[in-house]
N, CA, C and O atoms as a GROMACS GRO file, in nm:
protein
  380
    1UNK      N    1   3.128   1.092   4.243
    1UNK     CA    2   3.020   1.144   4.165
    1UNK      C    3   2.912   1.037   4.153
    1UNK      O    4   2.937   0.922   4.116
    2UNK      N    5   2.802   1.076   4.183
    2UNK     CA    6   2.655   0.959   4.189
    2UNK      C    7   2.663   0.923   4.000
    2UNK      O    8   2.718   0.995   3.916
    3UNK      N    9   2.603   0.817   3.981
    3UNK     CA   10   2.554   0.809   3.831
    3UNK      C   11   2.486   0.675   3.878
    3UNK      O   12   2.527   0.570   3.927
    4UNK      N   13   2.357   0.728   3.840
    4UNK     CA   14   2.199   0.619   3.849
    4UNK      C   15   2.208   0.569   3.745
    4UNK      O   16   2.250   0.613   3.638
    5UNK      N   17   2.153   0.433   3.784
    5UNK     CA   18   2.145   0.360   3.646
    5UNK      C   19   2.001   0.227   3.651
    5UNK      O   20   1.963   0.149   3.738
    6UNK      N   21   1.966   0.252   3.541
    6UNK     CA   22   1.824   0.174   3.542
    6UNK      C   23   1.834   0.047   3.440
    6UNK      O   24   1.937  -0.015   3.416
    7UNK      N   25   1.703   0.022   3.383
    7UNK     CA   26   1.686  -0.063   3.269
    7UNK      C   27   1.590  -0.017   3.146
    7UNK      O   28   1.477   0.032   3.152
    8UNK      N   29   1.656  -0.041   3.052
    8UNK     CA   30   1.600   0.008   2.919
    8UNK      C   31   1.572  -0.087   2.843
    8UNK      O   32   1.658  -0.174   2.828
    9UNK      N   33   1.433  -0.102   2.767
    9UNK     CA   34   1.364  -0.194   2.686
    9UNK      C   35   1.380  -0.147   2.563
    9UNK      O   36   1.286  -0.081   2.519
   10UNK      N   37   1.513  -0.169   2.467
   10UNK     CA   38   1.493  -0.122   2.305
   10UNK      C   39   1.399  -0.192   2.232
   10UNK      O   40   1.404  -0.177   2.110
   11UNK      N   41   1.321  -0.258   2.273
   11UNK     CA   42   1.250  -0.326   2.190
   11UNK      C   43   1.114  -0.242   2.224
   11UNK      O   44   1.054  -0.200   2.125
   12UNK      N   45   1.059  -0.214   2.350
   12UNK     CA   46   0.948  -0.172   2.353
   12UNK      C   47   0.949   0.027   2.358
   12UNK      O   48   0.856   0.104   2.337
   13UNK      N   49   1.113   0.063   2.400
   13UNK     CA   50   1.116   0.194   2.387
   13UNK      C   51   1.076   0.246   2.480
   13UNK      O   52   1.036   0.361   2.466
   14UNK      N   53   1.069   0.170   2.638
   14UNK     CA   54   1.031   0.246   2.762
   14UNK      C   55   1.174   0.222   2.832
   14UNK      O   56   1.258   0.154   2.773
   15UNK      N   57   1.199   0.277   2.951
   15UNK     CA   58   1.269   0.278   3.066
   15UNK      C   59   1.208   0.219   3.215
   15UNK      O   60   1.093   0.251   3.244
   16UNK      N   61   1.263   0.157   3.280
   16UNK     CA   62   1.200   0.092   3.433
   16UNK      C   63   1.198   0.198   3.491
   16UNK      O   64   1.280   0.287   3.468
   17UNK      N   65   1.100   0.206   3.580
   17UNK     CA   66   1.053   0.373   3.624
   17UNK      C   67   1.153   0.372   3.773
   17UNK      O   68   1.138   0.473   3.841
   18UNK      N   69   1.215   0.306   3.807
   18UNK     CA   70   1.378   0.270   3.906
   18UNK      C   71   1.477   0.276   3.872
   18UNK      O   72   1.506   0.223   3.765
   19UNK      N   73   1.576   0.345   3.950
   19UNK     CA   74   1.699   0.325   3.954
   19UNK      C   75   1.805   0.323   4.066
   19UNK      O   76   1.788   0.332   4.187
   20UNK      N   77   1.932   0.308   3.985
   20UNK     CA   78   1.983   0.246   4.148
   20UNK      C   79   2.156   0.285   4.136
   20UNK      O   80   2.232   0.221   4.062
   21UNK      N   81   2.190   0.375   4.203
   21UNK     CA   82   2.346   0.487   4.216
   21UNK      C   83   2.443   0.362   4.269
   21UNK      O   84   2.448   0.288   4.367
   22UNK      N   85   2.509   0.378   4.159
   22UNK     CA   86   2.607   0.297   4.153
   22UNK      C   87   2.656   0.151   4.149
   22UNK      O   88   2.764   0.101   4.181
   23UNK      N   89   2.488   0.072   4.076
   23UNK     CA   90   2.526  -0.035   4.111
   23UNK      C   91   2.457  -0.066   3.943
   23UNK      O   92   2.345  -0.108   3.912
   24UNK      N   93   2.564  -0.030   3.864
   24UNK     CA   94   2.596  -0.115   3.730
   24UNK      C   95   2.577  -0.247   3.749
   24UNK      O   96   2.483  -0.321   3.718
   25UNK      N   97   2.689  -0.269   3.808
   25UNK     CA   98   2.718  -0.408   3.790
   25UNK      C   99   2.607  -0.535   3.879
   25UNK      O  100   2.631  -0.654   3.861
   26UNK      N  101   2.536  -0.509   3.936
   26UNK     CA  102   2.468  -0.534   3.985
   26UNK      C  103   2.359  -0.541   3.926
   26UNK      O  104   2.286  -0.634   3.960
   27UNK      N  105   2.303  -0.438   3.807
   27UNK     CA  106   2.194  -0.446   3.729
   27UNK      C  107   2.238  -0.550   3.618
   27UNK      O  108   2.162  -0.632   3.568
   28UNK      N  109   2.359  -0.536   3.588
   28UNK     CA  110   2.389  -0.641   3.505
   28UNK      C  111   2.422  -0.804   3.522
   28UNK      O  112   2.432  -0.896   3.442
   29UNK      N  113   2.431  -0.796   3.627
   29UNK     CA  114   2.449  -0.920   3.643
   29UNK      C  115   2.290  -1.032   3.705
   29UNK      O  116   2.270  -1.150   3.735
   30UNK      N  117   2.196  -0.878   3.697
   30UNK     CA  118   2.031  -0.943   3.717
   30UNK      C  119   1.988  -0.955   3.539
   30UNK      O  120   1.927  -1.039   3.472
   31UNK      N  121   2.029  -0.874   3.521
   31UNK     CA  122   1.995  -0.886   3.327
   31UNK      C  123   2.040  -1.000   3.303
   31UNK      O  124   1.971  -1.098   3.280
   32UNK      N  125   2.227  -0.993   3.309
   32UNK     CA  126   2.234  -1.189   3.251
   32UNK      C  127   2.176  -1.287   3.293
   32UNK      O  128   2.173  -1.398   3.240
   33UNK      N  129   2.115  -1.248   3.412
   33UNK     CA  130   2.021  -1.409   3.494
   33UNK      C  131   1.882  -1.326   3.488
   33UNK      O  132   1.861  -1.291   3.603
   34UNK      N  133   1.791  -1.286   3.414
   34UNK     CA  134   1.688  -1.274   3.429
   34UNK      C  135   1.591  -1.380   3.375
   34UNK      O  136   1.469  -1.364   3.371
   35UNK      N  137   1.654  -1.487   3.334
   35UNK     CA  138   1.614  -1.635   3.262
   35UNK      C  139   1.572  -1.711   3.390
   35UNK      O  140   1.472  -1.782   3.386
   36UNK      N  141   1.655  -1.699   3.518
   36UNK     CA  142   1.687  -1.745   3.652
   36UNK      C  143   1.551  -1.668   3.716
   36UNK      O  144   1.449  -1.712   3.768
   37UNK      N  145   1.582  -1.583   3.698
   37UNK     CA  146   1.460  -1.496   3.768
   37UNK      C  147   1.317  -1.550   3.736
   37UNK      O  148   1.236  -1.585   3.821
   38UNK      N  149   1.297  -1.550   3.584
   38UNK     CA  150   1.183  -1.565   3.559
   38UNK      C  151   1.113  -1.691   3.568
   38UNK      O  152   0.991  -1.702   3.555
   39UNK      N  153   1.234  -1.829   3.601
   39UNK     CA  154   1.187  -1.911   3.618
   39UNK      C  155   1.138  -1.957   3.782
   39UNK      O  156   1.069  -2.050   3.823
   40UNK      N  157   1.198  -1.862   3.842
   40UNK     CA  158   1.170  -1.869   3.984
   40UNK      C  159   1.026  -1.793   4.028
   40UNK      O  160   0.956  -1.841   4.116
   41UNK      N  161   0.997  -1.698   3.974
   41UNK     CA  162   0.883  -1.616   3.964
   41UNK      C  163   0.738  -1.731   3.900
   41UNK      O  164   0.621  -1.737   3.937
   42UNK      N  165   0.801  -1.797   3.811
   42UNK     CA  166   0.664  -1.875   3.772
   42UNK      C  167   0.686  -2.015   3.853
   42UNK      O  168   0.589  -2.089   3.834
   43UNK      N  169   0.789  -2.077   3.942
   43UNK     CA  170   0.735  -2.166   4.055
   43UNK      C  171   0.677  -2.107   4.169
   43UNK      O  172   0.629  -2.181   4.254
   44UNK      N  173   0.675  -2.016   4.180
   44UNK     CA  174   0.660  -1.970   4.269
   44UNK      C  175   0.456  -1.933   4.266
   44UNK      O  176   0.417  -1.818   4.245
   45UNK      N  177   0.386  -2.012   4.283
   45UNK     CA  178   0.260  -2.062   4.307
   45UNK      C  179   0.211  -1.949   4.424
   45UNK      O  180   0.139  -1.853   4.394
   46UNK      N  181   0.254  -1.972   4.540
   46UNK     CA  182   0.202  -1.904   4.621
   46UNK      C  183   0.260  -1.772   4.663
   46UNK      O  184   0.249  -1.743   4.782
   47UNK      N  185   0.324  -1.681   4.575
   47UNK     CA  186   0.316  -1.562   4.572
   47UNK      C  187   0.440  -1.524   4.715
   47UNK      O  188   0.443  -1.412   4.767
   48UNK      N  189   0.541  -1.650   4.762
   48UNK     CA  190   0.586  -1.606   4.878
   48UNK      C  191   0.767  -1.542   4.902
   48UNK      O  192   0.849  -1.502   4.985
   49UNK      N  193   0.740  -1.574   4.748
   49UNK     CA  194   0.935  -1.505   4.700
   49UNK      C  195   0.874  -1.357   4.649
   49UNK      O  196   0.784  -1.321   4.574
   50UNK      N  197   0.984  -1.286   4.742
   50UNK     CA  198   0.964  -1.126   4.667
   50UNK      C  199   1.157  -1.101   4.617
   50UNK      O  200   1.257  -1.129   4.683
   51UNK      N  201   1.150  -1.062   4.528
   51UNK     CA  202   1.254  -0.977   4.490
   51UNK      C  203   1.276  -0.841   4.556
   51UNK      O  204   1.190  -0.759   4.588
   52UNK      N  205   1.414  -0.835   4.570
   52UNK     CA  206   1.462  -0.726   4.587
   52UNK      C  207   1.628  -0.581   4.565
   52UNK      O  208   1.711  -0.627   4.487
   53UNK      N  209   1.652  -0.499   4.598
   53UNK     CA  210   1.773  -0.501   4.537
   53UNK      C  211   1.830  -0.362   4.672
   53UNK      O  212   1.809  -0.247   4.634
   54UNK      N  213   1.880  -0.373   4.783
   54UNK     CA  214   1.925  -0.343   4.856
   54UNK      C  215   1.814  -0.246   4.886
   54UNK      O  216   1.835  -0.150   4.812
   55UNK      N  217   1.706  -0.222   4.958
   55UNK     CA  218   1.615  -0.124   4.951
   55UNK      C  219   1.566  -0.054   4.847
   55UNK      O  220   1.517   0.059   4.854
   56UNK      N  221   1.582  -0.130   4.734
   56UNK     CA  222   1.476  -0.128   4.601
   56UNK      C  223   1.358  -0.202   4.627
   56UNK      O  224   1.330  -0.308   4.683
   57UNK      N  225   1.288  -0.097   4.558
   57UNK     CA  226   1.108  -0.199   4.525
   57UNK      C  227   1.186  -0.286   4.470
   57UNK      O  228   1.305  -0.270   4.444
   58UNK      N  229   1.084  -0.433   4.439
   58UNK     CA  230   1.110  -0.539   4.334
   58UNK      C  231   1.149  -0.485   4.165
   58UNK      O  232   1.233  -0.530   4.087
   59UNK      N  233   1.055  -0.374   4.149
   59UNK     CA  234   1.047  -0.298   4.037
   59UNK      C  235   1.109  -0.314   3.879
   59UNK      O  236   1.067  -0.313   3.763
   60UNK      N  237   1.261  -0.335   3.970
   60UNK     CA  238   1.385  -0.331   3.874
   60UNK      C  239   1.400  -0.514   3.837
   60UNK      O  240   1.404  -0.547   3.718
   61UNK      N  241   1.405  -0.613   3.938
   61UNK     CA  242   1.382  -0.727   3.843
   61UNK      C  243   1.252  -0.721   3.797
   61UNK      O  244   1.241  -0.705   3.676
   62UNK      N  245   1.144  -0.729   3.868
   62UNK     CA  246   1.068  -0.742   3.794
   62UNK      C  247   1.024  -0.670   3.633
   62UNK      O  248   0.941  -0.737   3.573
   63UNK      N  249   1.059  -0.577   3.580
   63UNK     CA  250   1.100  -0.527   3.497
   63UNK      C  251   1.184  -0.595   3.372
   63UNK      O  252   1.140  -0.605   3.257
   64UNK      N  253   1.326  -0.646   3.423
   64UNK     CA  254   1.363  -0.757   3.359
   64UNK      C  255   1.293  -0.854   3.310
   64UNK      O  256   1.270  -0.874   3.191
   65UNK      N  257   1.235  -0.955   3.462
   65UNK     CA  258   1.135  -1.115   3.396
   65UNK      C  259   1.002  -1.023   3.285
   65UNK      O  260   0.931  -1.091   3.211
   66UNK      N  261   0.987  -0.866   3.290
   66UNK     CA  262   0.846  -0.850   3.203
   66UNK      C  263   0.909  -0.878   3.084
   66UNK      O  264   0.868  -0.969   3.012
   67UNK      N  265   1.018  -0.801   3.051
   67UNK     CA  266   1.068  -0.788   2.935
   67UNK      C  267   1.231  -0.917   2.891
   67UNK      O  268   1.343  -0.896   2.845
   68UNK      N  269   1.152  -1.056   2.940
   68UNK     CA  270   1.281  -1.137   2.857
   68UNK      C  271   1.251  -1.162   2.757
   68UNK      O  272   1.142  -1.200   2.717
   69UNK      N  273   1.373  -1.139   2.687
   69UNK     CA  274   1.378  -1.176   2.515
   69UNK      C  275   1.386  -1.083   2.478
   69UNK      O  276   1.391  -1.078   2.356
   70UNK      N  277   1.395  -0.942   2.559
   70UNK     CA  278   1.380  -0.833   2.456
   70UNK      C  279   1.538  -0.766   2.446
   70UNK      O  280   1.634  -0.810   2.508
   71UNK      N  281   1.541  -0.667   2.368
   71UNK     CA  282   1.656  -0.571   2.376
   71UNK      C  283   1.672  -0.519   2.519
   71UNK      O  284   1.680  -0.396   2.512
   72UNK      N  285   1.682  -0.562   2.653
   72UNK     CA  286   1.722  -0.453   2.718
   72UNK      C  287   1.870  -0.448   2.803
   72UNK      O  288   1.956  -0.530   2.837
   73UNK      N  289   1.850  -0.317   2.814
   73UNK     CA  290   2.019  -0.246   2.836
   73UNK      C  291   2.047  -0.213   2.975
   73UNK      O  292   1.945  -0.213   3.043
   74UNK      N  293   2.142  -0.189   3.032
   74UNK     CA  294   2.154  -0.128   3.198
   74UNK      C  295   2.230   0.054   3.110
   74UNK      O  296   2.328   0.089   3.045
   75UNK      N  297   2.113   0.110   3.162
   75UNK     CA  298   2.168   0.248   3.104
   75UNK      C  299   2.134   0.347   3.230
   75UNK      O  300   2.033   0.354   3.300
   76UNK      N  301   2.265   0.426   3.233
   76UNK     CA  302   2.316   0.542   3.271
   76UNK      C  303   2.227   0.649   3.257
   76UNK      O  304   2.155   0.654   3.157
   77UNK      N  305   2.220   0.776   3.383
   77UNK     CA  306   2.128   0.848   3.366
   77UNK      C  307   2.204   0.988   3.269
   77UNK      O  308   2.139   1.093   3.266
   78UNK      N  309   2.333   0.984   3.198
   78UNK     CA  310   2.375   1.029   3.107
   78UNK      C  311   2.367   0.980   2.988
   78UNK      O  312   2.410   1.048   2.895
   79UNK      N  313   2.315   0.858   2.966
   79UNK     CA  314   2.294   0.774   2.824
   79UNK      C  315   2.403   0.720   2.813
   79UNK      O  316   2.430   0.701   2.695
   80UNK      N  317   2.485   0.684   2.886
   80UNK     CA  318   2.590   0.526   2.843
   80UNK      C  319   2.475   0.412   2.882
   80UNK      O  320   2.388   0.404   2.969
   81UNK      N  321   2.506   0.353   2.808
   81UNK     CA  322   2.448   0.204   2.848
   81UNK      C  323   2.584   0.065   2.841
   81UNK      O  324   2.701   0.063   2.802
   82UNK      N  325   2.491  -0.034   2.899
   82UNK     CA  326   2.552  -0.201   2.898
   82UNK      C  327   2.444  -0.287   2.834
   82UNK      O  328   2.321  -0.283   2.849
   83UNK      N  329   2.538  -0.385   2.743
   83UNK     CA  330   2.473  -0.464   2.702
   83UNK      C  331   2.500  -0.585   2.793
   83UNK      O  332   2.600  -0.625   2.854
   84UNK      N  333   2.377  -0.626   2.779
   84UNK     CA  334   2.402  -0.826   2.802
   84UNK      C  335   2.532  -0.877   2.838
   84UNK      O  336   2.588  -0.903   2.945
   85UNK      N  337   2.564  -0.883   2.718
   85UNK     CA  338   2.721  -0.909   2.675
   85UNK      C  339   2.836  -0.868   2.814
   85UNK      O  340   2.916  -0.953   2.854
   86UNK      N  341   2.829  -0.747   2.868
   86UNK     CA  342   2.913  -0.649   2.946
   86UNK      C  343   2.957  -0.530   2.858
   86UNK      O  344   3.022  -0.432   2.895
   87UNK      N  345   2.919  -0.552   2.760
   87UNK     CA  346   3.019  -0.404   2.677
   87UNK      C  347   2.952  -0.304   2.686
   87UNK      O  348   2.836  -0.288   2.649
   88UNK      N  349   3.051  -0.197   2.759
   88UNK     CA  350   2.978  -0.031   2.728
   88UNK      C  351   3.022   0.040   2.625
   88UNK      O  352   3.119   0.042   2.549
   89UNK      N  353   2.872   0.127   2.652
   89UNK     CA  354   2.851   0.144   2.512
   89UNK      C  355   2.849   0.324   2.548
   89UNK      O  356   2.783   0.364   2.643
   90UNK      N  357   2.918   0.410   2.471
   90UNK     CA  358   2.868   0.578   2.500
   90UNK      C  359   2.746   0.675   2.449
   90UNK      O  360   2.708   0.647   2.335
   91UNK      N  361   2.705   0.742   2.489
   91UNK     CA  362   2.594   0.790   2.483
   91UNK      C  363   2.555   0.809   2.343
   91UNK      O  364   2.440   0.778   2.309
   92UNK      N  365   2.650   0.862   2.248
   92UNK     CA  366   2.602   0.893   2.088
   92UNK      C  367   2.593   0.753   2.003
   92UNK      O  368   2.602   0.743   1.881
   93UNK      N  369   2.563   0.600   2.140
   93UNK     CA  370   2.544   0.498   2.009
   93UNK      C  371   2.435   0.462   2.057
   93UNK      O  372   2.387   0.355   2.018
   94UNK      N  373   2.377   0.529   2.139
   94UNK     CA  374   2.254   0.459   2.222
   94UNK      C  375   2.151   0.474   2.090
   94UNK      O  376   2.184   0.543   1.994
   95UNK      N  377   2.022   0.401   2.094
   95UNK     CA  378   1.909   0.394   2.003
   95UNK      C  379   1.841   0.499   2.019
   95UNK      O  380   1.739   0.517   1.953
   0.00000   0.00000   0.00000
């Protein structure tokens, strides 16, 4: 069974307009390093590192480095989400 899964900003109350079937763990493990990300994005002077995520636009990190520091979640296109942390979470605790 497919289940897409994107990134969610509780702090700003939008969703990354991407997503990506079956790769949880993969979004999560760009969320825990999006500190990594964002510091690579601002050496990066001449514009010559692109992100990517197996034939994803950049979209989905970039998304992350917009929003560090904030609440965001790797959520399910049924409303489970992941925190940071790794813990899932089911749809009736989402925000």
């Amino acid at each position: 069974m497919s289940e897409y899964w994107t990134f969610k900003c509780n702090t700003c109350e939008i969703e990354c307009g991407e997503s990506a079937n079956h790769l949880d763990h993969v979004l999560l493990n760009i969320l825990r390093n999006s500190d990594n990300f964002k510091k690579i994005r601002e050496s990066d002077k001449d514009g010559y590192i692109e992100f990517g995520i197996m034939a994803h636009s950049p979209s989905l990190i970039e998304f992350v480095i917009e929003h560090d520091g904030h609440d965001v979640v790797v959520q399910s296109e049924y409303g489970n989400y992941i925190t940071k942390d790794g813990f899932k979470h089911p749809k009736e605790k989402l925000k």
